[in-house]
C-alpha positions in Angstrom: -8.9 -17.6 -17.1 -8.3 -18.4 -13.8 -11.0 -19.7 -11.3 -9.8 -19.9 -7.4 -11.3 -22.9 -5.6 -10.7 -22.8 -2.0 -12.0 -25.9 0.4 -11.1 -25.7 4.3 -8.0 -24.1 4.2 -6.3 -23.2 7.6 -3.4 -21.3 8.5 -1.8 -21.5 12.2 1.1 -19.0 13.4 2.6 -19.6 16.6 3.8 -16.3 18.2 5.3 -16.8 21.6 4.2 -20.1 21.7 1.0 -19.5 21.4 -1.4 -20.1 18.5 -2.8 -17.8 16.1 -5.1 -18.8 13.4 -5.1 -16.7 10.7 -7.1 -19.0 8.6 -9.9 -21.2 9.9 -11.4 -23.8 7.4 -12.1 -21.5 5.0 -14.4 -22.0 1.9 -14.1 -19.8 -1.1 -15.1 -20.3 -4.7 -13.9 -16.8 -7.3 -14.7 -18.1 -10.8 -12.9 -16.7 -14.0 -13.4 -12.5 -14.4 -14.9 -12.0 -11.0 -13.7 -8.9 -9.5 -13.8 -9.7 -5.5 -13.0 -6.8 -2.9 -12.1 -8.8 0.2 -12.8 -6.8 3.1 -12.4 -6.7 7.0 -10.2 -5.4 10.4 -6.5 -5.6 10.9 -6.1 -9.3 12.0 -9.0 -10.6 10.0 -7.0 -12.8 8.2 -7.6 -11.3 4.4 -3.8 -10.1 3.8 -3.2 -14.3 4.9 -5.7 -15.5 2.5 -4.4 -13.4 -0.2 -0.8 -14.5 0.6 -2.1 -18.2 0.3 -4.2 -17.4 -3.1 -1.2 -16.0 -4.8 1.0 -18.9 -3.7 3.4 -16.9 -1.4 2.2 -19.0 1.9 1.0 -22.6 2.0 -1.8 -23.6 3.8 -1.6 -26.0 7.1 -4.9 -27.7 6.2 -7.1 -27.8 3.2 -7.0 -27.8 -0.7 -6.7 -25.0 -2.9 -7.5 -25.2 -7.1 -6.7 -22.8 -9.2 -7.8 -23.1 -12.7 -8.7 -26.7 -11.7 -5.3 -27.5 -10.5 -4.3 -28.7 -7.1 -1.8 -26.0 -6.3 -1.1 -27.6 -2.7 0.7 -30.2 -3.9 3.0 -28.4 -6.2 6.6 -28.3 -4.9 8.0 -24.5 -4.2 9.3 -24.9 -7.6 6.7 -25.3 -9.3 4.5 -23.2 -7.4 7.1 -20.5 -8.4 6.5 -21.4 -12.2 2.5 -20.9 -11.7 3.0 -18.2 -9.7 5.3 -16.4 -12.3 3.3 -17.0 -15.2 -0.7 -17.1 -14.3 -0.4 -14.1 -11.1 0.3 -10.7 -10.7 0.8 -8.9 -7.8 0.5 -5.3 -6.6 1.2 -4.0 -3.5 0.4 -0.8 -1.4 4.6 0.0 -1.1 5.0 -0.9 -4.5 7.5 -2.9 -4.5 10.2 -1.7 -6.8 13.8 -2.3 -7.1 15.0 1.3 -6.0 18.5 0.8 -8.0 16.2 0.1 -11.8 14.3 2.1 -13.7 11.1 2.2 -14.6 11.5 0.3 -17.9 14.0 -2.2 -15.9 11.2 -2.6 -12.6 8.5 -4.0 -15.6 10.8 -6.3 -17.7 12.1 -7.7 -14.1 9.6 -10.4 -14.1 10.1 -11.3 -18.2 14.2 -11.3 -17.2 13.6 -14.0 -14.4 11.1 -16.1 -17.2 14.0 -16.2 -19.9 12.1 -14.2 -22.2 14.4 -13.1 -25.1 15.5 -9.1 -24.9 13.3 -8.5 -28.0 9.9 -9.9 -26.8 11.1 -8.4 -23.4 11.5 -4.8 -25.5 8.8 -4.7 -27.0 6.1 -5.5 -24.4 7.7 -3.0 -22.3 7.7 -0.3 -24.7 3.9 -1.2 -25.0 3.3 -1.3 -21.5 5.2 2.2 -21.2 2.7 3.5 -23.7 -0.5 2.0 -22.3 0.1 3.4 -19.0 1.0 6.3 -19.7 4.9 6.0 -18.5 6.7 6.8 -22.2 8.6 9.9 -20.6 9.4 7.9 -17.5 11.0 5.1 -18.9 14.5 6.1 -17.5 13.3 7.1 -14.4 14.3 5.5 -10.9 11.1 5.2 -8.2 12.7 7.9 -6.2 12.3 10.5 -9.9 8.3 9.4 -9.7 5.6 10.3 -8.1 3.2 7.8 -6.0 0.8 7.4 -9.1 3.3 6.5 -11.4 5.3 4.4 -9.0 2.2 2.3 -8.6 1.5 2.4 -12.9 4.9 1.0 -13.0 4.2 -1.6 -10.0 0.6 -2.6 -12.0 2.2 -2.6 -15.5 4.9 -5.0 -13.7 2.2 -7.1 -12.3 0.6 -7.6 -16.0 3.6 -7.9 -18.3 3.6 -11.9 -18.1 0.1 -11.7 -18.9 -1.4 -13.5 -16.2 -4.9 -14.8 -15.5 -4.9 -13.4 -12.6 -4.3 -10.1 -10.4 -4.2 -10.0 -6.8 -4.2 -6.3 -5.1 -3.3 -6.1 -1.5 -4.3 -2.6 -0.5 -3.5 -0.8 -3.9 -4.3 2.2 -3.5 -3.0 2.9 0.5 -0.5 5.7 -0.2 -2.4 7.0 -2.4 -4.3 10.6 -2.5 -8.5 9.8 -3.4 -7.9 11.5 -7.1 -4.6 9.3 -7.9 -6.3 6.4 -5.9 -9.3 6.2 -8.4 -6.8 6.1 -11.4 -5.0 3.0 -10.3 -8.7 1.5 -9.6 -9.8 2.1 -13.1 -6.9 0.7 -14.5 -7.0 -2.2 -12.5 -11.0 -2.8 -13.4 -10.1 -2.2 -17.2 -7.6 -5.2 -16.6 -10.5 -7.0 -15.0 -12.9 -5.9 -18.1 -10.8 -7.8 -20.5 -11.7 -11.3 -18.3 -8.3 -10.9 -15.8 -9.6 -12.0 -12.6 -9.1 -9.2 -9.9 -9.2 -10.0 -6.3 -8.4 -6.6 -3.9 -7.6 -6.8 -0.2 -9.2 -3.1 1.3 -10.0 -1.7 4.5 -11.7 1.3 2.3 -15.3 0.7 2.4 -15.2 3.0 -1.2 -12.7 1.5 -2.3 -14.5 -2.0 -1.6 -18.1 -0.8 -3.0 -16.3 -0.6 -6.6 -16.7 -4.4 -6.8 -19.1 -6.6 -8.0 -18.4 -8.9 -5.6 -17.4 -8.0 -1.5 -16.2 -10.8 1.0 -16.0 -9.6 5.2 -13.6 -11.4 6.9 -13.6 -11.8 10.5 -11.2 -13.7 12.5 -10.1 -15.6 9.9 -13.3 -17.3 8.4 -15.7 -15.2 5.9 -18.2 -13.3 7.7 -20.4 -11.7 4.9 -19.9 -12.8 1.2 -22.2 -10.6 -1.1 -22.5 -13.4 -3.5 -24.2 -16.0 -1.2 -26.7 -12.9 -0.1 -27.7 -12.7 -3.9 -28.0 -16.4 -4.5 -30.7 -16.4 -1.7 -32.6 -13.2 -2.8 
């Protein structure tokens, strides 16, 4: 189960020679099976941190655990190895390969793992069945609609199994109705102790987690966690 330890992490762009910090020693502690709705403006700095949490960036300054390992001093290789194995990802495009089909998009991630063809059948005729996706195996993205392009992106996300799920704006090209769908199948994930963190700028969307974060500028303006410890 996976447990995100964050201690002063920065991250500095420089656009036009100028500096922009995205990240400004920022503290953050999720422990195993939270769910966490991390919340703020465009330019808050909540897409960085999740790009940083999900191994995708590396941090200028600062030292990040994840289930008790120092991940900042991995090598891209093996950062790509963790990342693989103990992360999922879901995106508010989606993310699929246009040219594969639905069955092809979820056994992807199992194909670039070396997972035999028979492990790699069988979970994803499982995952086609627990999502619903049975009749849309063959399909491409372009023969599906936004739900199921986004059932295809989650099942994707969990077919390694991993201890954690990271959701950067899930549910953005989404109608409300199809929008709450992909939110209870993320928090049934999340009820069988997968750790979920979700970027949002949806307050709604956001109020669906036990825990919220506000990020401002790059360092964590509100965490609901810290207000409960003090009540």
């Amino acid at each position: 189960m996976a447990q995100v330890e964050l201690e002063g992490i920065a991250r500095v762009f420089h656009l036009g020679g100028s500096p922009v910090h995205a990240l400004r020693a920022l503290d953050l502690r999720i422990d195993a099976g939270e769910y966490v709705a991390v919340m703020g403006p465009s330019g808050s700095g909540k897409s960085t941190l999740l790009n940083v949490v999900g191994l995708l960036d590396r941090p200028d300054a600062g030292r990040y655990r994840l289930e008790d390992r120092d991940v900042t001093t991995l090598t891209p290789e093996e950062q790509a190895h963790v990342r693989s194995r103990r992360i999922g990802f879901v995106f508010q495009s989606f993310h699929l390969v246009p040219r594969l089909s639905a069955a092809e998009n979820i056994a992807l991630p199992m194909v670039l793992a070396g997972i035999t063809p028979r492990e790699r059948n069988a979970r994803v005729a499982q995952a086609l069945q627990d999502y619903g996706l049975d009749d849309r195996a063959a399909h491409k993205p372009n023969e599906l609609s936004g739900g199921q392009r986004q059932r295809v992106a989650i099942a994707r996300a969990t077919i390694m199994q991993p201890a954690l799920i990271l959701a950067d704006e899930p549910t953005g090209n989404l109608d409300r109705a199809t929008g709450d769908e992909v939110m209870r199948l993320l928090e049934a994930l999340n009820a069988r102790g997968v750790t979920l963190i979700v970027v949002t700028h949806d307050a709604q969307m956001g109020a669906r987690a036990r825990r919220r974060v506000a990020m401002e500028d790059g360092a964590i303006k509100h965490d609901s966690a810290a207000t409960a410890a003090m009540s």
